[in-house]
C-alpha positions in Angstrom: 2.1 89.1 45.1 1.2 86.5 42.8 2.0 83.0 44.9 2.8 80.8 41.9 5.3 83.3 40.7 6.7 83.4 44.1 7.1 80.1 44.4 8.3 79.4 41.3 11.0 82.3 41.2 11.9 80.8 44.8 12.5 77.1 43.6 14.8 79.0 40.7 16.8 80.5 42.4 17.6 77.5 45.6 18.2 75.2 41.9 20.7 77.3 40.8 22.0 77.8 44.6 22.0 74.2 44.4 23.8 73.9 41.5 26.4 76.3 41.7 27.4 74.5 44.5 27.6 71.1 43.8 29.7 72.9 41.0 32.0 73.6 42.8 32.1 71.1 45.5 33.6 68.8 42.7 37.1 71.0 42.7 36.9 72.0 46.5 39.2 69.9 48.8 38.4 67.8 51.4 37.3 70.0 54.9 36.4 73.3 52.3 38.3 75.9 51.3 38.6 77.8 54.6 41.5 76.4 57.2 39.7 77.7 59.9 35.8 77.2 60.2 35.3 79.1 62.9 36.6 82.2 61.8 34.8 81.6 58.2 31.7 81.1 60.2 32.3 84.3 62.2 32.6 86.5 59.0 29.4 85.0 57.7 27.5 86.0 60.8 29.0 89.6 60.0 27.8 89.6 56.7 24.3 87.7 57.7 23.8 89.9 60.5 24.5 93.0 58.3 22.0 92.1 55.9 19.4 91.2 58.3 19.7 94.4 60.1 19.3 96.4 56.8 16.5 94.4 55.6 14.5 94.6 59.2 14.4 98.7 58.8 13.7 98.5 55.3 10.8 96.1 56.0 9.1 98.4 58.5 9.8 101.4 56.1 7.6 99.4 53.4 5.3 97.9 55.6 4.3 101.4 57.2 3.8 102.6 54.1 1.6 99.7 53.5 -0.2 100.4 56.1 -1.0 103.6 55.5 -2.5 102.9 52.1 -4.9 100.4 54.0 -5.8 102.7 56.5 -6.1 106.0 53.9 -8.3 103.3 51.4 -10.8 102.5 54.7 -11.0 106.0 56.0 -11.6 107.6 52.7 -14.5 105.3 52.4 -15.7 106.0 55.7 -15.8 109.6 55.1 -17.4 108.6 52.0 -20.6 107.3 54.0 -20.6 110.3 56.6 -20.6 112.7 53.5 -23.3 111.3 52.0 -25.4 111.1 55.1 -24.7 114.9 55.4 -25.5 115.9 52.0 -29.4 114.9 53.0 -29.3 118.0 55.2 -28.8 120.4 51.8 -31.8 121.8 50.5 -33.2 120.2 47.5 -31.8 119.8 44.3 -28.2 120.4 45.8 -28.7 117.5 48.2 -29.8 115.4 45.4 -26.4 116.2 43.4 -24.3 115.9 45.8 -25.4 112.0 47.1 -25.4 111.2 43.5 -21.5 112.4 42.5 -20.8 111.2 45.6 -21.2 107.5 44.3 -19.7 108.4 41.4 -16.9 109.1 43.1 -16.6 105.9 44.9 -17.4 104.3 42.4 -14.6 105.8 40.3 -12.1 105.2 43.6 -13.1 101.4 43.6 -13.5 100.9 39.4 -10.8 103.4 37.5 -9.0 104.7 39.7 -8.1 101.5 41.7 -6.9 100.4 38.1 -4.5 103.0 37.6 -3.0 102.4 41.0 -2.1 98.9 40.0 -0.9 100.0 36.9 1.2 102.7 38.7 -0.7 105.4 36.0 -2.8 107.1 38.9 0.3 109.7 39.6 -0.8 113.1 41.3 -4.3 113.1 38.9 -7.7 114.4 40.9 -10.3 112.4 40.8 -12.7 114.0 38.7 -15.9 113.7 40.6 -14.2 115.7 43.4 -14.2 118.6 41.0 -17.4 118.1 40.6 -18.6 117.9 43.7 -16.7 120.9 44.0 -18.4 123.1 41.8 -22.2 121.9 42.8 -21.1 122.6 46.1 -20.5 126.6 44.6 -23.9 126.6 43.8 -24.8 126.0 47.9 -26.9 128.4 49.6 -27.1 128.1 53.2 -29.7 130.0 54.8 -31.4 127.5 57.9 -29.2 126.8 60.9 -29.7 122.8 59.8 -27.9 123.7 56.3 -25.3 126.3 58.2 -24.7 122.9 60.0 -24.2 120.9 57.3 -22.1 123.3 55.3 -19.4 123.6 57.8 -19.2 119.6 57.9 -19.0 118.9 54.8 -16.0 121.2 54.4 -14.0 119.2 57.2 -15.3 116.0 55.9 -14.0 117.2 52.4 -10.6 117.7 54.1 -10.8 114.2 55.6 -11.6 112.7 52.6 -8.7 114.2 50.9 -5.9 113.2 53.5 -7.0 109.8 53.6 -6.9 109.8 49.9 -3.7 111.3 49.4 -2.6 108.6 52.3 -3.9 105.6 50.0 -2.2 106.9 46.9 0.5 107.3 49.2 2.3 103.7 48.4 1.2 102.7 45.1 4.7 103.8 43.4 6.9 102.4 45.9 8.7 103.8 48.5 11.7 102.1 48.4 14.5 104.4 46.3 17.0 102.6 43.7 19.7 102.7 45.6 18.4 100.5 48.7 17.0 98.1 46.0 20.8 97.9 44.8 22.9 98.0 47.9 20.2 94.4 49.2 20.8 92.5 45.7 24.8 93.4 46.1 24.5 92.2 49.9 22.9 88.8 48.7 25.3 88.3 45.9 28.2 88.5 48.3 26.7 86.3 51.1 25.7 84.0 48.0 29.4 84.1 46.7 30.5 83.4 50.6 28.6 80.7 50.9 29.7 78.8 48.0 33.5 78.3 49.3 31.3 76.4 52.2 31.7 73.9 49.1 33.1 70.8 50.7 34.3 67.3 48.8 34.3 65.5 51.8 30.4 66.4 52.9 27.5 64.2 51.6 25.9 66.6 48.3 22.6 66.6 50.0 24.3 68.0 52.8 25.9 71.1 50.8 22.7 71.6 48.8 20.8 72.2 52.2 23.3 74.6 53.3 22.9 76.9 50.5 19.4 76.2 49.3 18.5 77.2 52.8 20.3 80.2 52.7 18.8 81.4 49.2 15.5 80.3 49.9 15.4 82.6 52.9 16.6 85.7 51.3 14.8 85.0 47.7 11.0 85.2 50.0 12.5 87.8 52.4 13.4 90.3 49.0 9.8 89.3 47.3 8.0 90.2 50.4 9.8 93.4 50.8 8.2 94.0 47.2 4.9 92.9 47.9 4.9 95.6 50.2 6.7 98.1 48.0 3.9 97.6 45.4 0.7 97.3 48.0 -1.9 97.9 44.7 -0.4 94.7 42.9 -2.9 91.9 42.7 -2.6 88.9 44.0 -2.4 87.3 47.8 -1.6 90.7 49.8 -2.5 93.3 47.4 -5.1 96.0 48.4 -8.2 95.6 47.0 -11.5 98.0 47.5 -13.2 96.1 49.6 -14.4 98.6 52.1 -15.4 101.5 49.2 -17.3 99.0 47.9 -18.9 97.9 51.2 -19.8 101.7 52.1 -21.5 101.9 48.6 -23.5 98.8 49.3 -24.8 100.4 52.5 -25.4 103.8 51.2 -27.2 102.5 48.1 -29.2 100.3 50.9 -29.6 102.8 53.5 -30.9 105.3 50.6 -33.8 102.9 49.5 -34.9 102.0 53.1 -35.5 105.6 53.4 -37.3 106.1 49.9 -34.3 108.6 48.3 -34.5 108.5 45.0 -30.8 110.1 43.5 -30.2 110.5 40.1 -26.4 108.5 39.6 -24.6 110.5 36.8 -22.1 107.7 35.7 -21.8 104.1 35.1 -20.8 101.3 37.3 -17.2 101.8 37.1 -17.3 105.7 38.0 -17.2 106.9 34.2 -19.4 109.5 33.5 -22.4 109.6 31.5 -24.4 111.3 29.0 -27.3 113.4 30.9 
């Protein structure tokens, strides 16, 4: 979520809150509209309460699913790193092919893919180095116990990797359906509505503007938050970025030329493949 833009949609919204009702504070009589407070204030806790209930569930639903994306996006890297280490136990050049699509493919997670997820493009598409990595793996011969090994790891890791994937992806279109989204902004309009026939002549205008300016302030941040974490992938202060792909890459790419490995990278920077 972009912080300017929240801000500035915030202080919209308490000025026209504001406005509205010094609006109508001019034609409101003195004590309000309502003959008995209590009772007006009683109703308003119904509708607040109401609201607040709804929005609490819906938060946790969008913040587990938040979650998850965060968690998928760090174990899929993980994996990532575990899978490369393994592919060193492949008999050459398999072991060579496989580290090096491996990159690619983070590289691809953290470059175009991560795009697309912002963009909300990314859909149920396969990466395209996982094919890949699929067919060299075809190619795979085991015949020592070391390889045997390895084989059998790889295909769990494989699964792993997958999960966690399918877990990040998870969030990146929302999980919140229309009709929630409708039923909060029709809950806020009629507490808004409420509020106004607080409007009273005889109470000091700073006084009426910090009633409902409080009130709209509050829910205007509470429904941008709730879409911040409808939309984890969108930049800004709270949106997933891939830090920890990245990070494992660093270490592999580190670990590899401690150790002298020299694996040909079939792509670019960004995960798109090149010309061999």
């Amino acid at each position: 979520m972009n912080v300017v833009w929240g801000v500035l949609v915030t202080a919209a919204v308490v000025a026209i809150a504001v406005t509205a009702m010094l609006l109508v504070r001019r034609r409101s009589p003195d004590g309000g509209w309502f003959a008995d407070g209590d009772r007006a204030a009683g109703v308003f806790g119904v509708l607040a309460t109401g609201f607040s209930v709804l929005l609490g569930f819906i938060v946790f639903l969008a913040f587990t699913s938040y979650d998850q994306s965060r968690t998928g996006a760090e174990t899929e890297a993980l994996v990532l790193g575990q899978q490369i280490q393994t592919a060193q136990f492949f008999a050459p050049p398999a072991s060579a092919e496989l580290t090096g699509k491996l990159v690619c493919y983070g590289r691809s997670v953290a470059g175009d893919e991560w795009d697309r997820l912002r963009a909300g493009t990314l859909a149920d598409s396969v990466n395209p180095w996982a094919l890949e990595l699929f067919r060299t793996l075809r190619t795979v011969r085991p015949d020592a116990a070391t390889e045997q090994s390895a084989y059998d790891k790889w295909l769990d890791q494989t699964s792993t990797r997958e999960e966690a994937r399918r877990d990040r992806i998870h969030g990146a279109e929302g999980v919140i359906p229309s009709p929630l989204w409708i039923v909060l902004f029709f809950i806020a309009g009629v507490i808004f509505v409420y509020t106004l026939f607080f409007a009273d002549r005889g109470e000091r205008p700073v006084v009426q503007a910090l009633l409902i300016g409080s009130v709209s302030a509050v829910i205007a941040t509470m429904l941008m938050l709730l879409y911040a974490l409808d939309h984890p992938f969108d930049p800004g202060m709270g949106g997933l970025d891939p830090v920890a792909m990245e990070r494992t890459l660093q270490i592999m790419e580190d670990a590899l030329d401690a150790v002298g490995t020299d694996v040909p990278v079939p792509c670019s920077a960004d995960g798109t493949k090149t010309a061999q």
